[in-house]
N, C-alpha and C positions, 0 to 999 in steps of 0.2 A: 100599381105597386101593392103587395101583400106587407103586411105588417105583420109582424110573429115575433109571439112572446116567448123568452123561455123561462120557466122555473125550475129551482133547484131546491129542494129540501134537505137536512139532516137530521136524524133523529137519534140524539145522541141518550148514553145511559151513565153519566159522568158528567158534573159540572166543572171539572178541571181543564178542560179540554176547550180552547178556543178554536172553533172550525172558520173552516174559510175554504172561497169557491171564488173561481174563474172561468170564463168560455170564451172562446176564439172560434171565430167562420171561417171557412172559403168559401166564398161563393164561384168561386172559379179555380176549381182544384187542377185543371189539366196545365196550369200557367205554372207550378212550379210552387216552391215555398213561401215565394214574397206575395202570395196573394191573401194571408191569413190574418185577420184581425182582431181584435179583442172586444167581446162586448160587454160596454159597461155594465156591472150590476148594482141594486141596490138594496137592502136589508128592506125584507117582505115582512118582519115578525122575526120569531127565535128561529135562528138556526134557517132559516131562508131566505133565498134571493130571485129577483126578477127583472129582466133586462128587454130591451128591445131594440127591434132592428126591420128594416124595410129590406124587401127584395123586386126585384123589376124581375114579374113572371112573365115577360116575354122573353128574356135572355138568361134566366136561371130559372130551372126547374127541380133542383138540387142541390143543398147544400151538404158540404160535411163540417162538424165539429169537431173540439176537443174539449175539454171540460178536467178541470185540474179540481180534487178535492182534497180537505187535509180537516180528518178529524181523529178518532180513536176507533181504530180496527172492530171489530164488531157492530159499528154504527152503520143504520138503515139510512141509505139515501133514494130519492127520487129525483126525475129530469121528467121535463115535458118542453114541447116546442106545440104552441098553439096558434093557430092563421085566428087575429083577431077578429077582422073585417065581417067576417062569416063566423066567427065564433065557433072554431074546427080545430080538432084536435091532432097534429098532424103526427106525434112520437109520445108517447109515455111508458117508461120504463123504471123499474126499482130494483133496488139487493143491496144488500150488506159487502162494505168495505171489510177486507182482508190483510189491510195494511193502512198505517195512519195513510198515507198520501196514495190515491191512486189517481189513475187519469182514464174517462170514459170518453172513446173514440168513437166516430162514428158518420152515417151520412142518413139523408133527413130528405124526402120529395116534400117539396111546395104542390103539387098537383094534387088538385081532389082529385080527378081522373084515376089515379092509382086508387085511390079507396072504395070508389065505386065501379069496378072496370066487370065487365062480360063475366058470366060463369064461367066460361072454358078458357080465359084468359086470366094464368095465375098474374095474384096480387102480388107485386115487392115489396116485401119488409125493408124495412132501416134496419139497415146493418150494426151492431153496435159490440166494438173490444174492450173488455176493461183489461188496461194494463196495470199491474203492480208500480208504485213505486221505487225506489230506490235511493241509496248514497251519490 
């Protein structure tokens, strides 16, 4: 079993502004909807959160998230998902929110093997959509 952290930062420019952050897995996206869960987080410091979750990497090699934030439109966030065990860095990513509430989608390899793979063998990135929010 891998263990993986994820963190979330915000970096806000406004002390009016109470942020708040949620993430949900599938670890088994081809099942359909009901397979998504939420992972707990917990207040890392200001404006950050840090949760974790195990994965059985013989039968998931891939997760996808979603990641719900709500703070003030021009605020810097960061995500990261790190494999603890090994202390591997498996997704880090950052940018500026566009809208108080967006939601950053996405899917995520548990496998070193993708980060150290053959020269002639392109590497996969994680894929990642920031959706806008809305009414």
């Amino acid at each position: 079993m891998a263990m993986i952290e994820v963190a979330l930062s915000l970096d806000l420019n406004t002390a009016d502004c109470t942020p708040e952050a949620r993430v949900w897995l599938d670890l088994n996206p081809e099942q359909g909807l009901g397979s998504e869960v939420e992972v707990p987080l917990w207040p890392n410091g200001r404006n950050e959160w840090r949760g974790l979750f195990s994965v059985d990497e013989a039968r998931c090699d891939e997760f996808s998230y979603r990641v719900g934030l709500f703070a003030h439109a021009e605020a810097e966030w960061s995500l990261s998902f790190r494999k603890c065990n090994v202390d591997s860095e498996l997704l880090s990513d950052s940018d500026r929110l566009t809208t108080p509430k967006a939601w950053l989608v996405g899917s995520c390899s548990v496998s070193e093997r993708e980060k150290y793979s053959v020269p002639q063998t392109p590497t996969r990135r994680p894929n990642l959509v920031l959706l806008h929010g809305g009414a």
